[in-house]
C-alpha positions as CSV (number, residue, x, y, z in Angstrom):
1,X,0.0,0.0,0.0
2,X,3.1,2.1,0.6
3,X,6.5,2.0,-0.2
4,X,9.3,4.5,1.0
5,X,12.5,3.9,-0.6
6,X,15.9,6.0,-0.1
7,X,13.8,8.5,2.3
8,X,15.8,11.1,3.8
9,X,14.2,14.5,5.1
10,X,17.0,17.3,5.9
11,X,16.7,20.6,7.4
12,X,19.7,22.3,7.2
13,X,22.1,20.5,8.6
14,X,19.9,18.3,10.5
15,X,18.4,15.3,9.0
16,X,15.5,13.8,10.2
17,X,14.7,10.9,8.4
18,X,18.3,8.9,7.4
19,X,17.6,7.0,4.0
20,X,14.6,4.8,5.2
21,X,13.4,2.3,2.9
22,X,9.8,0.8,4.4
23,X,6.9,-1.4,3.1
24,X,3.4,-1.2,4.8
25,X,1.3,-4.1,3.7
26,X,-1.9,-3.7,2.4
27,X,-4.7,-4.0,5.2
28,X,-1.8,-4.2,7.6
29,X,-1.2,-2.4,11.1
30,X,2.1,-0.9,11.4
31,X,2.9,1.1,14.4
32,X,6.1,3.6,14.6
33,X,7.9,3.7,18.1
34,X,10.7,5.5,19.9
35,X,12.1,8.3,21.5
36,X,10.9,11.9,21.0
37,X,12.4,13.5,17.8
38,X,13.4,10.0,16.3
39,X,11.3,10.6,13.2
40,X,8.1,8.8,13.8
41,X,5.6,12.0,12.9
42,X,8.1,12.9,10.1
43,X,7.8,9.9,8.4
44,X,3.9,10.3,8.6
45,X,3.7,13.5,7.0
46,X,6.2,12.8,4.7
47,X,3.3,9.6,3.3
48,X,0.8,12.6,3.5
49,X,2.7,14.7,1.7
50,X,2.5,17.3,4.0
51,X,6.5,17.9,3.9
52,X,8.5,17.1,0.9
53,X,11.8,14.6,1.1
54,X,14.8,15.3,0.4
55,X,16.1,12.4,-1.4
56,X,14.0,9.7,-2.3
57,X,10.1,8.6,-3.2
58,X,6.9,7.7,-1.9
59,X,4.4,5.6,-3.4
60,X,0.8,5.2,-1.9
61,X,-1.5,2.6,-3.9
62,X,0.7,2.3,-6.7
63,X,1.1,6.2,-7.8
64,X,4.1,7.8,-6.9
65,X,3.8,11.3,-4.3
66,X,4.0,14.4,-6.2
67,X,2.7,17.4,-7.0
68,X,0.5,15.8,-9.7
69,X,-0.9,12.9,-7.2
70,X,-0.9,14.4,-3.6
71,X,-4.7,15.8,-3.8
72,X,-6.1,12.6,-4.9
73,X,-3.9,10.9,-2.5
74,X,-5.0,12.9,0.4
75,X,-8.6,12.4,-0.8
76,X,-8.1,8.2,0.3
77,X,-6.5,8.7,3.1
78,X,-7.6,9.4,6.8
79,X,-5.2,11.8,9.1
80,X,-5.7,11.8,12.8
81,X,-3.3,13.7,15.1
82,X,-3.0,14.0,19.0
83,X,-5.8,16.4,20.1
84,X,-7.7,15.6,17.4
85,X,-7.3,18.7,15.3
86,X,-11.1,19.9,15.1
87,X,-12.0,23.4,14.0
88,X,-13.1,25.1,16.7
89,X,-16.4,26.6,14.9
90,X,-17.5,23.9,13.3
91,X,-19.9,21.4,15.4
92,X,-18.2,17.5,15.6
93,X,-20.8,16.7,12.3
94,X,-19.2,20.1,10.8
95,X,-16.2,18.3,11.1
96,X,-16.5,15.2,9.8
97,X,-18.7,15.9,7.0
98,X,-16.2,19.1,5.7
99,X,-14.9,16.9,3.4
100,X,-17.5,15.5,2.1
101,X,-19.4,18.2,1.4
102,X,-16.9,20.0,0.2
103,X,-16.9,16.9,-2.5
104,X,-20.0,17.3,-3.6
105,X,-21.7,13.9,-1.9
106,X,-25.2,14.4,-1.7
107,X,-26.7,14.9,2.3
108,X,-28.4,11.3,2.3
109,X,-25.2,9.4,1.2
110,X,-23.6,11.6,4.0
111,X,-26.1,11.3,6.7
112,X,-25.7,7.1,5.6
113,X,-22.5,7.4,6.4
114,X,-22.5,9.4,9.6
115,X,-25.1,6.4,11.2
116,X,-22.2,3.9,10.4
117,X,-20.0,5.6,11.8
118,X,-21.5,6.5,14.7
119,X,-21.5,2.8,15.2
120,X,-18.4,2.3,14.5
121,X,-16.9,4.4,16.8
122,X,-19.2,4.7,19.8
123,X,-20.0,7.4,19.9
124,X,-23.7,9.1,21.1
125,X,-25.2,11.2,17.6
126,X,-26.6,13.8,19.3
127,X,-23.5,14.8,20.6
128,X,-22.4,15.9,16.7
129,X,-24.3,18.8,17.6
130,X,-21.8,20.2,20.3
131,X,-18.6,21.6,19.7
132,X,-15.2,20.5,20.2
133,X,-15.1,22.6,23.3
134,X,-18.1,21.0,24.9
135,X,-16.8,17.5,24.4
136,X,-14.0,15.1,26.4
137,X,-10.7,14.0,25.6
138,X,-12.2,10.9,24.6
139,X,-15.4,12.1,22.4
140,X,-12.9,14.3,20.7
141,X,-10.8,11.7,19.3
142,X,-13.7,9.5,18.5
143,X,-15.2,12.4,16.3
144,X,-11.3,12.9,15.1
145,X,-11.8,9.7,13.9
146,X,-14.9,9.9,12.6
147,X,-13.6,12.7,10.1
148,X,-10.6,10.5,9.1
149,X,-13.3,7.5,8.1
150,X,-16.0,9.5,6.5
151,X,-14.4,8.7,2.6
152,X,-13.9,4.7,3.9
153,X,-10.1,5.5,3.3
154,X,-7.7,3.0,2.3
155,X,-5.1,4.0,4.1
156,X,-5.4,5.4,7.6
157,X,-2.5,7.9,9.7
158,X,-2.9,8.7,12.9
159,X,0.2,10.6,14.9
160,X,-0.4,9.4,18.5
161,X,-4.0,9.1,18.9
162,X,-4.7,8.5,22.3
163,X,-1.3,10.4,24.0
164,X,-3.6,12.8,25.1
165,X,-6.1,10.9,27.2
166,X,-6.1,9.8,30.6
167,X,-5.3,5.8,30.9
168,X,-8.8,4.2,31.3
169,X,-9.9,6.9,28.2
170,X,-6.5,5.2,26.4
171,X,-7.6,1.9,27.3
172,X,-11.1,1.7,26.3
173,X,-10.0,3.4,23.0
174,X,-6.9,1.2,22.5
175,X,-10.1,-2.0,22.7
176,X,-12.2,0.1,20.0
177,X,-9.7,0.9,17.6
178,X,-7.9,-2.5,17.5
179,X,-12.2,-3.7,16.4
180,X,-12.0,-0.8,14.3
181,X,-9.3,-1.6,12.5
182,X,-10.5,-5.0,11.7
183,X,-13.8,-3.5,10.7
184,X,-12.7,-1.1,8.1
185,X,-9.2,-3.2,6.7
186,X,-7.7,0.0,5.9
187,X,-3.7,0.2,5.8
188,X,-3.0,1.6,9.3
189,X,0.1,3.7,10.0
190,X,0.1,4.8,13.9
191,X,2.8,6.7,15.9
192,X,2.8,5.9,19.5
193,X,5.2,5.9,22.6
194,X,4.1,3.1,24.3
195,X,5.1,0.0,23.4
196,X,2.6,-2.5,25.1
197,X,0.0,0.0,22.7
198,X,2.3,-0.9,19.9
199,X,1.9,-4.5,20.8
200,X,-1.4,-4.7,21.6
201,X,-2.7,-3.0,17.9
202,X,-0.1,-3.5,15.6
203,X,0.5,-6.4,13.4
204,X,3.6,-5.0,12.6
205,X,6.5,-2.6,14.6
206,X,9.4,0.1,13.3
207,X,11.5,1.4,16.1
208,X,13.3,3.8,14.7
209,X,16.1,6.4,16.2
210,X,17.9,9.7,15.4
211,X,16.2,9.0,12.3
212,X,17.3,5.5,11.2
213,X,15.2,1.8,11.2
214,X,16.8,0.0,14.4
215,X,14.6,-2.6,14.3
216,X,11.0,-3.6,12.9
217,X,8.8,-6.6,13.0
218,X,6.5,-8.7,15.2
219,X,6.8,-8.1,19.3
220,X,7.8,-11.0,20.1
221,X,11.3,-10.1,17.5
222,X,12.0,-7.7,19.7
223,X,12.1,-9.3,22.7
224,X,13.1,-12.9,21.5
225,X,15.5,-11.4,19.0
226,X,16.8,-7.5,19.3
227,X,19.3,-6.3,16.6
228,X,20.9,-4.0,18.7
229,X,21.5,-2.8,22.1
230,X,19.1,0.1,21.9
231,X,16.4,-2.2,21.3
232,X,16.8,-3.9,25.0
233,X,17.7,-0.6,26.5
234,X,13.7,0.8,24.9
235,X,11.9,-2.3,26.3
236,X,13.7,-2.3,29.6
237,X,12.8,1.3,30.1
238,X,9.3,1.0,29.3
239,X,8.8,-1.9,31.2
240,X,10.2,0.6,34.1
241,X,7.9,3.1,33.4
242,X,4.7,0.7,34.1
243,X,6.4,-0.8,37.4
244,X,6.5,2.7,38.3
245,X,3.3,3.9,37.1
């Protein structure tokens, strides 16, 4: 579904992304770990097109990223970021139906939509008629996510999701989108810090550093099998984390 190959991102002299080449499978869950500035929301905007590389291409779908293919591109893919992202003067259903409406879709495909959805997510219809402001942490993200599904995109970002949210919040939404996923079997590109989230989701795992690939693949690689030092040293430290917590 997507295909990085010989992906660097520079900015000056600092380069964010280190000549990355990465698959994400079709209907695959793919989550991106590790530390703070390693890269992980960089690589997702870079699939977006949001940024441009420096060096290198993306493909999503088969067409290549460029200026010629990024609206259409955008147009299939969901986008969900930490607080959601909402526009403040639009209600949660100004939100998710922006898009839509904005496409031309006629109000009863749309309104279709917004009941499957609804379902979907879990999330109570009459509260579309609020405003970001009069809704959770929680109700936020689930009308985030709402927005991101209203086209039934193939592919599907979201730059840590739940980061945000208080743990039972986290928890409960960690249970809905794993379901979620499975409902929709859209290509799913996550960003997260916590790997037990990674785990728990994902069918797949990149933990990347200073901008570099250290290590991807199933859980259980990583802890049966670590390619490098750095790998131990991120579980071991997570796994601190939750004795303290």
């Amino acid at each position: 579904m997507v295909t990085l190959r010989d992906i660097s991102k520079r900015y000056g002299s600092y380069e964010a992304i280190s000549r990355v080449d990465l698959d994400f499978s079709t209907g695959k869950v793919t989550a991106l770990i590790g530390p703070s500035g390693c890269g992980k929301s960089t690589l997702l905007r870079l699939i977006l097109g949001l940024i441009d590389v420096t060096t290198g291409s993306v493909t999503v779908d088969g067409k290549t990223l460029d200026l010629g293919t990024v609206e259409a591109i955008r147009q299939k893919t969901g986008y969900v970021i930490q607080d959601g992202g909402l526009f403040p003067h639009l209600t949660a259903k100004g939100n998710v139906t922006l898009l839509a409406h904005f496409l031309g879709q006629d109000d009863a495909s749309i309104n279709s939509r917004l009941d499957e959805l609804c379902l979907l997510t879990k999330i109570e219809p009459k509260l579309l008629d609020r405003y970001p402001a009069e809704l959770s942490g929680g109700q936020k993200q689930r009308v985030a996510l709402m927005r991101a599904l209203m086209l039934q995109p193939k592919l599907l970002l979201l730059d840590e999701p739940l980061g945000a949210l208080d743990p039972l919040v986290r928890a409960g939404l960690q249970t809905d989108l794993k379901e979620i996923f499975r409902t929709t079997g859209a290509t799913v590109v996550f960003v997260t810090h916590d790997m037990g989230e990674a785990a728990f989701l994902a069918d797949q795992i990149i933990l990347l550093r200073e901008g570099k690939v250290i290590q991807q693949g199933p859980y259980r690689h990583f802890v049966e099998s670590p390619a490098d030092p750095f790998v131990t040293e991120f579980l071991t430290a997570q796994r601190q984390v939750g004795a303290i917590a």
